[in-house]
N, C-alpha and C positions, 0 to 999 in steps of 0.2 A: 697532714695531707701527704698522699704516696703520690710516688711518679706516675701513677693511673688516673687520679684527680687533677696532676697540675699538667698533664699531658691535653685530657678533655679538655680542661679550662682554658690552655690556650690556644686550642682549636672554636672554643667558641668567642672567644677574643679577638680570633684573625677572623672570624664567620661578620662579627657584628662590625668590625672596618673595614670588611669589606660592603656592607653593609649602605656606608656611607660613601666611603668614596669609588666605587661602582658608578651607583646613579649619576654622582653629583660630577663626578671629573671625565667618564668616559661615555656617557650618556644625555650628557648636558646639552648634547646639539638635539636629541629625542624629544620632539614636541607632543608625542601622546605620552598619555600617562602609566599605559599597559606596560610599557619598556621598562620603568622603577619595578612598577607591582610585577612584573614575572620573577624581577632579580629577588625582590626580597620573600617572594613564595618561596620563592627555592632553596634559597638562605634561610627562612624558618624550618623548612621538613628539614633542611639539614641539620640544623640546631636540634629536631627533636631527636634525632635520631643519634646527636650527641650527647645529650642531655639523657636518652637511655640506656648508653656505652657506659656513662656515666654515672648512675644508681643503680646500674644493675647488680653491686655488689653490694649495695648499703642495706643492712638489716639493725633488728634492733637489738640482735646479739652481739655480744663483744667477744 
């Protein structure tokens, strides 16, 4: 693993705690449900878009 994999990796490890503690501690007083679901929309296109940073180099050549 290069410092380009564990670099993404823990950008989508701080993506998905924030994940939870978002909704659950700073939103907690939001009685609609649209307030979670905007945060984790947003937090998935980010992940994907991590997640493409991320294989963009990966082929099946060595």
């Amino acid at each position: 693993m290069n410092q380009k994999e564990k670099f993404w990796g823990l950008i989508i490890l701080i993506i998905v705690i924030l994940g939870y503690v978002i909704p659950y501690a700073f939103l907690s007083d939001v009685t609609k449900w649209y307030g979670s679901f905007l945060i984790w929309s947003i937090l998935a296109i980010i992940t994907f878009v991590a997640n493409f940073f991320l294989t963009t180099d990966w082929s099946d050549e060595e």
